[in-house]
Each structure stands twice: as C-alpha cells, then as structure tokens.
N, C-alpha and C positions, 0 to 999 in steps of 0.2 A: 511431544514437548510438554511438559508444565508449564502452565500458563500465570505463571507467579513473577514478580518483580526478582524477589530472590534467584531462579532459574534464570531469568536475563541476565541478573548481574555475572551469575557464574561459568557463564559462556564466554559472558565477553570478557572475562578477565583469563580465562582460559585462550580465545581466541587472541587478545591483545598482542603477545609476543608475537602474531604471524599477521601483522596488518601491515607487513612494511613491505619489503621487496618478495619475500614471499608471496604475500596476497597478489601483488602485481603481476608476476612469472606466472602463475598458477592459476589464475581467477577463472579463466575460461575453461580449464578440464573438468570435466564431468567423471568422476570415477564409479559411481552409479550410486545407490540407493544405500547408506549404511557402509559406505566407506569414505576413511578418510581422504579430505579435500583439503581446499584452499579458499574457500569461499564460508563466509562466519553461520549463516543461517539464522545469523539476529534478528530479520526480517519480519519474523511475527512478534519479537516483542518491541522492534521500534515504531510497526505500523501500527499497534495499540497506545501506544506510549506507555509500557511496561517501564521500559529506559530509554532517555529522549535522546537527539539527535548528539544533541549539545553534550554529552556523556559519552557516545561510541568515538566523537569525534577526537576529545579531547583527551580519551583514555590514548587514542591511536597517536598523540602529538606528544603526548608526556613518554610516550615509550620509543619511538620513533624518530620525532619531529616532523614538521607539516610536509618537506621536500621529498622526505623518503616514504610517508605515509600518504605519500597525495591522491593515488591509485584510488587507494581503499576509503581517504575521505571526500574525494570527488564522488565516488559510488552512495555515499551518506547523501553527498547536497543533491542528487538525480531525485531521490525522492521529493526535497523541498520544493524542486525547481518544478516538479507534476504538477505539486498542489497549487504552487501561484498560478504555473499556465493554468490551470481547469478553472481558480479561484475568480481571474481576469476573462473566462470565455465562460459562464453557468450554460449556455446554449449548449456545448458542446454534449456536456452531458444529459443535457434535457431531450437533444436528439438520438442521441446513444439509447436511454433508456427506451425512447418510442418504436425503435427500432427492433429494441430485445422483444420488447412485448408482443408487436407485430408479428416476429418472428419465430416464437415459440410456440406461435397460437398454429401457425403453419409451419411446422418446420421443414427445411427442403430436402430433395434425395439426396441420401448419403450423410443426413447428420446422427441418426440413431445409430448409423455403423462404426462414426466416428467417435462418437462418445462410449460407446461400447467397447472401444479399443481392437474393431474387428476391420480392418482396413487393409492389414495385409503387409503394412509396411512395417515390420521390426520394431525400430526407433519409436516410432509414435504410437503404432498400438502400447509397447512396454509404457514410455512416458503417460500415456493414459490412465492405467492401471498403476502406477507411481503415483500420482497425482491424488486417485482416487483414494488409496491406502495409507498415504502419509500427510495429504493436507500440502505437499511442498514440490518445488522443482523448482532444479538449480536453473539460474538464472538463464546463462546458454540454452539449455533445452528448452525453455520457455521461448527465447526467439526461433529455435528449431524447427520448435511445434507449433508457432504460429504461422510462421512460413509454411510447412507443408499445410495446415488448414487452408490457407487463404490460395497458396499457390500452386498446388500442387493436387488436393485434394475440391479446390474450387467452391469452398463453406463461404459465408459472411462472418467477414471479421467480427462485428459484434456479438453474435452468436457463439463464438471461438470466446471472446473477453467474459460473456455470461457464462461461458462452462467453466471457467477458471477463478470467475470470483461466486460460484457456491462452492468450490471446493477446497481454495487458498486460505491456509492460517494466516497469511499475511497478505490477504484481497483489499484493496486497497482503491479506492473509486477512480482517483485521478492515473495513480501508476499503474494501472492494469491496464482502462481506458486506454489510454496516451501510447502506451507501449505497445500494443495490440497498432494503433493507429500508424504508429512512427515504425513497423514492421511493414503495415501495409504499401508506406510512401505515399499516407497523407495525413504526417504530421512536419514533416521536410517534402516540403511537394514534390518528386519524383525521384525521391532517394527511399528506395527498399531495402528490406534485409531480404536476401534471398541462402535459403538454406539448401550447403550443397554438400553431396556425400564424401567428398572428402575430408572437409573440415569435419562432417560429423566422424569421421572414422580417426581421424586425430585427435582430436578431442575428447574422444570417451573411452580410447587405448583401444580402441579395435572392437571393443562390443560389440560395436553398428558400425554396417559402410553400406549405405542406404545405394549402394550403383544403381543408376537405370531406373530408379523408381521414384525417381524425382523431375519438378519441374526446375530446371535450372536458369533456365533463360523469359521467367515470368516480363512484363512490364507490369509499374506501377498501375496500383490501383487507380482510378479517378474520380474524386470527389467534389462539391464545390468548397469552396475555401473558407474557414471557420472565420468567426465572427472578428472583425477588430478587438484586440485588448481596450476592457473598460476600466478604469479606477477603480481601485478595492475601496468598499465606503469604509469609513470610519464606524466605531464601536462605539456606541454611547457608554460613559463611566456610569457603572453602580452604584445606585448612593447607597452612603458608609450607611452603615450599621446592621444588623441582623438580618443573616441569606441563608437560604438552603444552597447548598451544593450538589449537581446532578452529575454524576458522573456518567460517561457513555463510554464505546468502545473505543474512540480516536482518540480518545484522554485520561487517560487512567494511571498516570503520576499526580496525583489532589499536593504533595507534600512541595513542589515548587511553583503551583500556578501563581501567577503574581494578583492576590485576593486584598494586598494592601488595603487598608482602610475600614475593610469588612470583617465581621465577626459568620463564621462557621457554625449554626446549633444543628444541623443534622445533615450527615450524608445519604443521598439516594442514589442508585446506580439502577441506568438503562440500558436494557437488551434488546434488540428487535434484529439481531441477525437474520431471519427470516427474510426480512427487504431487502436484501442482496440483489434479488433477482426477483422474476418471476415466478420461478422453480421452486424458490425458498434457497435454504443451504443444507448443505450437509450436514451431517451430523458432529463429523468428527470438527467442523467449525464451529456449530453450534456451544457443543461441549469446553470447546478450547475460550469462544467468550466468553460463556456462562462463569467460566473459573477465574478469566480475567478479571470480569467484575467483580466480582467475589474476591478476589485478591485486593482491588484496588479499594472497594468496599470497606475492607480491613486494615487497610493500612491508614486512608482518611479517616475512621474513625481513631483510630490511634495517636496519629497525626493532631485531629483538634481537640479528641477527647470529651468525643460526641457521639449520639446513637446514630446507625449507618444499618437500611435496608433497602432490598432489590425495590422497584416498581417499575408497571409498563406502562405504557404508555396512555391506557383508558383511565390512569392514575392521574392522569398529570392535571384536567382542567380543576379536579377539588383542590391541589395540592396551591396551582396558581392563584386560587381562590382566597386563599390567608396568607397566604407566604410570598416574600421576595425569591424566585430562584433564581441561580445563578451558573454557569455552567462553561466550561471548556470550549471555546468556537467548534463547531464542526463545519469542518471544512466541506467544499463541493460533493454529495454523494449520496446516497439513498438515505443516512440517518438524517442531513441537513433537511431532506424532503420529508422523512419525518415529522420534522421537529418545527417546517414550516408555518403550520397553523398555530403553535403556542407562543405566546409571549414571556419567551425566556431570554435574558441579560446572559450576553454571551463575553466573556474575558479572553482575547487574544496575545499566545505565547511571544516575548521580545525574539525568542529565533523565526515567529511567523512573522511578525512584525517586519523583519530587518530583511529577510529572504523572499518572502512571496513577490511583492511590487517588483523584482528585480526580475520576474519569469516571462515578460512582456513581450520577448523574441526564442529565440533557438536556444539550445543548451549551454554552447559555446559562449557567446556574450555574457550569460550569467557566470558562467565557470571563471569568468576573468573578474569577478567581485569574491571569489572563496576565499583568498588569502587575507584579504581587508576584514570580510565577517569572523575566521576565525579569529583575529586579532580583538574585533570589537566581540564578538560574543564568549571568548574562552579564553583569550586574556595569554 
C-alpha cells in the first residue's frame, strides 16, 4: 500500500459503492491474500489518520444511507469505541506492555515455532506468513488466529497482540490490545471467541478446514478485572498565537485539526515506530510510516504554507526550548509513553471529543449513540 493521503482517498472511493449490503453479506469471507473481497482494507490509512473516521463514514452515508450502511459504519465506530475504553483504563495498557517485556525476555515453548509459521496447522502457519509479507490480515483471520494462539496452540495473549502489532500497517495500541483481549474472554468476562474448523472452512471457500487440529471446546481465559473507567481529563486550550505543529503517526491529517486561534510557522513530524514493542517493528511498517509522515509532512506544509521537517525524538527538548509546540492528542499507546516526558500542548479531535467518554461499558451500549454522533458529527 502507499502510504499517502491521495492512496486513501482512492480506495475509499473505489471501495464506497460496496459499503452497503455488500459489505454486510460478505465481510466475514476471507478469499485469501490478493483477491478480491468484501472487506475495504482502509485500516491502515484510517489508524494513521491518512483519511479520518468522519470521511469513510460519511462517504458510506451519502452513497448508501446510515440504515443500509450501518454494517460497515458500526465497523468504523469499533475502532473509536477501543480508543475511549483504553483512553478511560491507561492501566490496562501499562499492564499489557509489562507483560510484553517480561515475556519476550523469556519467551515460552512453542512461541519461536509459532511465529515462524511452523505449527503444522495450514490456516495459521499460512496466516503467519500473510502477515509477515503483506503487513495485513483480514479481520476474520485475525480472530482465527488469535483463537488458535491462545486456545489451541496455549501462547499468552499478549505475546500473540506484540507479534501483531510489529508487523500491522494498521497496529494500533488500543484495537489490537482490546481485541486480542475480547477474543481471549477478558474483555466481556467469560465470552470467548473460539475458532472452529468449520466456519474456518466456510469462510475462506474451502482453503482451510482446519478438522481435528483445533481446540474447540477451550474455557475462557481468567484474569482479574480491569480497572473502573476514570474521567478523561480535560485539555488545556493553547494560547493563540505562534505554534510549531508536531505531527506523529496517529495524526497525520494537519489540514482539519481544529488549531483555531493559532498561527502554524513550521511543521515537524515524529517517528519512533520502533516502540511498538520490544522487538522493535518491522520493516515493512517501519517503511509504510516513514512515508506516512512524509506525506503528511507535505501536505501541512502546503496546507499553512510553511517549512515542514522529519525530527526524533532526542530533538524535541531544544525544540521545546524556544517554541510553543503543539500537536495532535495521542491517544493510549506506546507514542503517548513517548511523548510522556515532554511538555507538549496537545489539541483533541470533535470526533474524539464526542466518541471516547461514550466507551465507558461494552460495545453495544455505545453502538446505541452511532445514529445520534452521525447526525451531530456529519450532518
């Protein structure tokens, strides 16, 4: 994938006509690697904010309408709904991560054969090797394959969410987490996904019919219960006048943030994919963010008509030294830990605004506010 705003745009406008009953019928088949589906694979330019939420959604309402695109724009607020839950629990992820690290320093029997793709089982060694070579996997097989790691195969989940987010163009701190977690059945306390060979054998036309080489009858994980939801604090306003603009990977649309008040004289853009994990990342993610910024880079200089270059992070305490900077929230995730130690003014998007506080239970509960946000947010 190009990792440019323009390559988002022309996906989704490609993919728009088939966001309606199509995507719904279809969204679960797996047809494999490099064939046509039913599923958009926008995923890595909306978990950069190539093209925002508020775009895939409303392109899919003007073509559709919300009743018949609901499928595909319920699939859109899944992501938002990650970020608030993670936004409202930071422990969650502060245990996740301690867990990675623990874990990789030791890792247990059977995890080198697993990430090697040498397991034995078809379906998930292939999906291994998918993963590795393309950066992606379709969403089904992402539950598939965490199911057989956790259930079948007997790995740590979080061990399973760090192989996935050094190798995802669209890894993503809170939906991989969360997802990884709500497969296990402990993010709905004793509701699993459990992956069974027949659905896999429906679902992907017959590729894989994983018989007999599955745990089908797993119980739920057991963990203790994540922290009560806390109030998201409030943002302190930027005072007007002259800001650097920082751009990172979670945010890289500069041309809609709401910067009201403020004056733009130079854009920076930050990388540190690396902090992914442990492990570091892949390459082929590495590459795909380097380009994202680079894009995004390009277009905010465009945009205020200002000089715009890369800097890392051993940059930033001169930079804070003279300058007001100001930057994109980052949400729950390794850049937020980051980006902990600096005192940088951070501006939060009206779709986070309006979406995250609403993450405070299950999925469902929120899902009965989408009708209301598409109204106030896309009109």
């Amino acid at each position: 994938m190009e990792p440019t705003r323009a390559a988002g745009l022309a996906r989704l406008t490609a993919f728009t006509p088939l966001t309606g009953r199509a995507y719904a019928d279809g969204r679960n088949h797996d047809p494999g690697p490099g064939k046509p589906g039913s599923v958009s694979a926008l995923s890595p330019f909306i978990r950069h904010r190539l093209i925002t939420e508020q775009e895939v959604v409303a392109s899919a309402i003007a073509a559709h309408g919300a009743e018949v695109a609901g499928k595909f724009i319920q699939e859109v607020f899944w992501r938002s709904y990650w970020k608030g839950w993670l936004a409202q629990r930071p422990a969650v992820w502060d245990a996740y991560r301690a867990r990675v690290v623990a874990g990789v320093g030791v890792p247990p029997e059977g995890y080198e054969v697993a990430i090697a793709g040498q397991t034995g089982i078809a379906c998930f060694d292939a999906w291994v090797q998918e993963l590795i070579e393309t950066g992606y996997l379709h969403n089904h097989a992402r539950m598939w394959f965490a199911s057989i790691w956790i259930f079948t195969l007997r790995l740590p989940w979080f061990l399973g969410a760090d192989f996935f987010l050094q190798h995802l163009l669209d890894g993503d701190a809170a939906s991989n987490t969360l997802s990884w977690r709500w497969v296990a059945g402990l993010h709905t306390k004793g509701k699993h996904y459990v992956a069974r060979a027949e659905n896999i054998a429906r679902h992907t036309g017959g590729r894989f019919a994983p018989h007999g080489a599955l745990n089908e009858a797993p119980a739920a994980l057991q963990e203790p219960d994540p922290p009560a939801p806390r109030p998201m604090p409030n943002l302190p306003t930027p005072p007007p006048g002259p800001v650097v603009l920082l751009l990172h990977e979670d945010d890289l649309h500069p041309e809609s943030l709401p910067l009201e008040g403020l004056h733009v004289r130079r854009v920076l853009g930050l990388s540190c994919p690396e902090a992914r994990s442990p492990l570091g990342a892949a390459q082929r993610v590495r590459r795909f963010v380097a380009g994202a910024i680079e894009d995004g880079l390009r277009r905010g200089a465009e945009h205020f008509g200002v000089p715009a270059e890369p800097v890392a992070l051993y940059d930033l305490p001169a930079i804070l030294a003279r300058e007001v900077v100001v930057m994109p929230e980052t949400p729950i995730g390794w850049l937020a830990d980051a980006l902990r130690p600096y005192s940088i003014l951070s501006v939060r998007r009206p779709w986070d605004t309006a979406c995250w506080p609403l993450a405070a239970r299950g999925f469902f509960p929120f899902a009965q506010h989408i009708p209301r946000l598409c109204d106030e947010l896309i009109g």
